[in-house]
N, C-alpha and C positions, 0 to 999 in steps of 0.2 A: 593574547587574543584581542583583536580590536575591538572596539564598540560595535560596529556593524558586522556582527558574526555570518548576518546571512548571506551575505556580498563575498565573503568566504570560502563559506560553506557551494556556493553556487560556482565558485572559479574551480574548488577540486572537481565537480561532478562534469564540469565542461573539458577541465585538461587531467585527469588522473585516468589512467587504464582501465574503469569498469567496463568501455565500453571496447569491444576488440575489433578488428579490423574486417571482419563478416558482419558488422551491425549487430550482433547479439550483445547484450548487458550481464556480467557476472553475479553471482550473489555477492561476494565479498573479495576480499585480496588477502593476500599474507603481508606481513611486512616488508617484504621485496620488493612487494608492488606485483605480484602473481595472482591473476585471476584462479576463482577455484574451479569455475563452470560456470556456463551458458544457461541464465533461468527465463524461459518465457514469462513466467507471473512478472520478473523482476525489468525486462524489457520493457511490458506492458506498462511498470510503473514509472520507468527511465521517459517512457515517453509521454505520460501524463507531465513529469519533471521537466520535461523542453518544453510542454505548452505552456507549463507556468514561466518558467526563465522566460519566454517568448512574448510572453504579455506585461510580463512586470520586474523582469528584472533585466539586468548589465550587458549580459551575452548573448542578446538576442539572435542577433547571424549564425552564433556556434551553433545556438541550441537547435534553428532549425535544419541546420549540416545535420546534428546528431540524432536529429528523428529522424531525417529522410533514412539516413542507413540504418535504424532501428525498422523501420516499418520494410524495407527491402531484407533486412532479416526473415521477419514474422513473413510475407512473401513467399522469400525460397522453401524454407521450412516448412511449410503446408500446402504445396503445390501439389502431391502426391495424396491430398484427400483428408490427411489427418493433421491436426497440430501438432507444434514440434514437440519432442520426447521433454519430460519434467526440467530435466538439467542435462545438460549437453557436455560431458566430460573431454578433454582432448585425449585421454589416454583407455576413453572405453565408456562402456553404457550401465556397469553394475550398479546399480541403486534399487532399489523397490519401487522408488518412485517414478520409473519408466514403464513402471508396466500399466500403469494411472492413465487417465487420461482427467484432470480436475476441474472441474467446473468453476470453483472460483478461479484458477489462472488463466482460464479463458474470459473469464468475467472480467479481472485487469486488464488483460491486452483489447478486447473490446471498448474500456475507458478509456487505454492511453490512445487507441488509434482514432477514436471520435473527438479528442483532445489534438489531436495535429491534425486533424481534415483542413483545417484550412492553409495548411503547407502545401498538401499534395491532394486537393480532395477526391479527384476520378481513382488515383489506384488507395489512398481509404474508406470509400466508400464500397469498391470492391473486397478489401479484407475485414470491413466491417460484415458485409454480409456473410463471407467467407467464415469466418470465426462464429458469429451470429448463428449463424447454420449449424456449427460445432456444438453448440450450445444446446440451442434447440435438439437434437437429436437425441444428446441424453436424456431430455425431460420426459415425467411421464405427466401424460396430461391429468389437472385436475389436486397434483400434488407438489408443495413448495422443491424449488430444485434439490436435488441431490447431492453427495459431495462430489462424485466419482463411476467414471466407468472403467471397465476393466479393458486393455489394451490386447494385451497381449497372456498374461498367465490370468487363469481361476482364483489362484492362491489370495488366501482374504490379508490383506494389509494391517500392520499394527492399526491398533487405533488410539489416534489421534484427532486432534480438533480438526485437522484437514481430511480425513478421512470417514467424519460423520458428517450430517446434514444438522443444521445450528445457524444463528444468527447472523453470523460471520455473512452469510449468502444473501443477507437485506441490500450489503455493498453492491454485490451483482448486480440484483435487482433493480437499483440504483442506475446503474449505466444501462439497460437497458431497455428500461420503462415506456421510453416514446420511440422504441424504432419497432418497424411494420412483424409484424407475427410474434411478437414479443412483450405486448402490454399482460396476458392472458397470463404468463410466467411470471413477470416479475409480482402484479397484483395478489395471484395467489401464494407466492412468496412471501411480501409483508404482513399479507393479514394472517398468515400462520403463526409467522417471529414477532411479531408487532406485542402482544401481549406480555411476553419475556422480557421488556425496559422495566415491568414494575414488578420482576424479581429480582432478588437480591445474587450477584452469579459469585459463588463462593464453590459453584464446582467447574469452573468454567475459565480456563485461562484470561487473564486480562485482552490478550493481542484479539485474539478473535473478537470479546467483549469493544472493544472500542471498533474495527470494523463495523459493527453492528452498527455502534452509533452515527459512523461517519455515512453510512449508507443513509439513515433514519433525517439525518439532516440535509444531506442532497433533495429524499422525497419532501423536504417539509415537515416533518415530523419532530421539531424542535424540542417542546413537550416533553414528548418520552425521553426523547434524549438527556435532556436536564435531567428527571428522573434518576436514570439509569447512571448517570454520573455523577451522581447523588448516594448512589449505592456503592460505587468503585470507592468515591472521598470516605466512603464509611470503614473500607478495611485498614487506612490509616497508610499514611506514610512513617513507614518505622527507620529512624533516625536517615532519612534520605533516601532510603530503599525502597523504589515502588515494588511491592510483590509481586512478579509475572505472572506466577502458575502454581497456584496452593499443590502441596503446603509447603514450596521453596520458596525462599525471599531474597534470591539471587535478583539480581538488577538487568532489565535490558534496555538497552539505548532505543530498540526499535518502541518496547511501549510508553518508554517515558514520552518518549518525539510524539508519539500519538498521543500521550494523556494532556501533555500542554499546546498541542493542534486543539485537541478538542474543550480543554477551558479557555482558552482564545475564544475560539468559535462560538461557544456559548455568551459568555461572558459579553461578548457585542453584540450579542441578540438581546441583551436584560436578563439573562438565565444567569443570575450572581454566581460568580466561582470566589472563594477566597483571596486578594490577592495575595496571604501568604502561601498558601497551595503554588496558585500561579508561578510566585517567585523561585518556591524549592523546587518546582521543576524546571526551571532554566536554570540554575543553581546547578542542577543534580546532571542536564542534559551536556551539561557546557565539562562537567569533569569527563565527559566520555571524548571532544574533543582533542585533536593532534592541533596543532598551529597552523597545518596549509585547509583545514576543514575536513577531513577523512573524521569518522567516530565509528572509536570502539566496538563491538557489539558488548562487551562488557569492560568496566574500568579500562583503562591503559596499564598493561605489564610489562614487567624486564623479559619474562618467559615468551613470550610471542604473541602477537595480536589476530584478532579477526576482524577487519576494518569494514565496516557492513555496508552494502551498497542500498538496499531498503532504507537503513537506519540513516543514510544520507539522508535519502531525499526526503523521507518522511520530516529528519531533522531540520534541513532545511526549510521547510515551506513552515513548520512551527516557528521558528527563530524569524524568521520574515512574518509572519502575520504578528507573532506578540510584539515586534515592534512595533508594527504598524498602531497596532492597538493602543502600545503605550503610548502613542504619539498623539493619541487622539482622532487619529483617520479610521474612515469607516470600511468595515470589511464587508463589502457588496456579494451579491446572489452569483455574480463573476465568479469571485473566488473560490465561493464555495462549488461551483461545481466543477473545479480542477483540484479537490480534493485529489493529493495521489494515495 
């Protein structure tokens, strides 16, 4: 793997399959290189990922080919009223998760399409509203957003971190803060979650937990955030394995990419991070790594892979800012609000 991982890492996400030839973005691939399904959240975040390659990284031209048909995706899909179904199988609809309609995956595709407005801004500023409106409608007024509306079945969903109302939903909040009928939502949002940076989350998945923070840093809420990832360094990294989700201590590429985004981030605000923490997680993100930039969603096996398309981009824009960092260059208010 070269030195510049993230020049990489940014060439798979521009020429490898996640994206299909409808504009939709897959969650992952098999080792074939086979999409598994069509994820709105994951769109939303593909397209945060071309406004960052667009402003500061190699592929600029690709990146904006690859939003335009990401945003003409999110388009068709919701032309009939409703956002598109959770994940978009080619071979059928069975999932639980279509009978969802999620507030936070409307929350991402709201970020990534305010993130490429300035590609196409007349038809995003119409899906901004379009989604926006999505939004707004599940809210009840007066109480932090919700996780989920019910679609189509009654039947109550496992539950899951994506299926309760949690911190996780600060992120939203975050991308919608200064657009018109929308300050009333996100405000009562933070000041609900806001409190919970100066708990300890030991019952609370890591991925969601850093969400939280990546939202908390958009609003300006640095502070807490330090805080709170103050609490995460406290469960320790056991011999290279960041914990995801007590009480397993299997490894995921998607939360390491986020926990070394966010000691980056901090770390060039004065919020000290270790730089041995720092280091084990570049360390630990680079063994999820293939040679053309695809990652793992866990270690790399002889038995078959799940090459994560999140876990790209998330990795990516980690692996670029800690360089940047190490380099001594400054990481501006820009960056941070193309958080993907």
């Amino acid at each position: 793997m070269p030195e510049n991982v993230a020049d990489v890492m940014e060439e798979w996400l521009i020429t490898s399959p996640i994206q299909d030839s409808s504009g939709g973005v897959s969650g992952w691939l098999d080792d074939a290189g086979k999409p598994a399904f069509i994820y709105g959240e994951i769109t939303g975040y593909y397209l945060s990922a071309m406004a960052f390659v667009g402003r500061y990284g190699r592929r600029r031209a690709a990146a904006a080919v690859r939003a335009r048909r990401a945003v003409s995706w999110l388009d068709r899909e919701s032309r009939h009223g409703e956002p598109p179904r959770t994940r978009v199988y080619s071979t059928g609809d069975e999932d639980w998760r279509n009978d969802l309609i999620f507030s936070f995956d409307l929350g991402m595709v709201i970020r990534g399409l305010r993130a490429v407005r300035p590609y196409l801004p007349d038809q995003a500023d119409e899906l901004i509203h379009r989604y926006a409106s999505f939004l707004r409608a599940m809210w009840c007024a007066g109480q932090p957003i919700d996780s989920h509306l019910a679609r189509f079945s009654t039947k109550e969903p496992p539950t899951k971190w994506s299926t309760v109302p949690g911190p996780h939903h600060v992120k939203v909040a975050a991308g919608v803060a200064d657009l018109p009928n929308m300050r009333d939502l996100a405000e009562i949002t933070l000041s609900h979650w806001l409190p919970f940076a100066d708990q300890e989350p030991r019952e609370l998945a890591l991925h969601p937990c850093l969400y939280f923070l990546e939202g908390l840093v958009q609003l300006g809420h640095w502070d807490a955030a330090g805080r709170m990832y103050r609490h995460i360094l406290s469960r320790g990294f056991r011999d290279g394995l960041l914990p995801s989700q007590p009480p397993e201590g299997f490894e995921r590429s998607d939360v390491v990419a986020q926990a070394l985004r966010m000691a980056v981030l901090l770390d060039s605000r004065g919020i000290s991070v270790p730089q041995d923490d720092i280091e084990l997680l570049v360390d630990t993100l680079r063994l999820h790594l293939r040679d053309d930039g695809a990652v793992a969603f866990h270690r790399p096996r002889s038995d078959g892979n799940h090459w994560n398309c999140w876990s790209a981009m998330f990795g990516y824009q980690a692996m670029w800012l800690y360089q940047r960092h190490r380099a001594g260059l400054p990481i501006d208010n820009a960056m941070v609000s193309l958080i993907i």
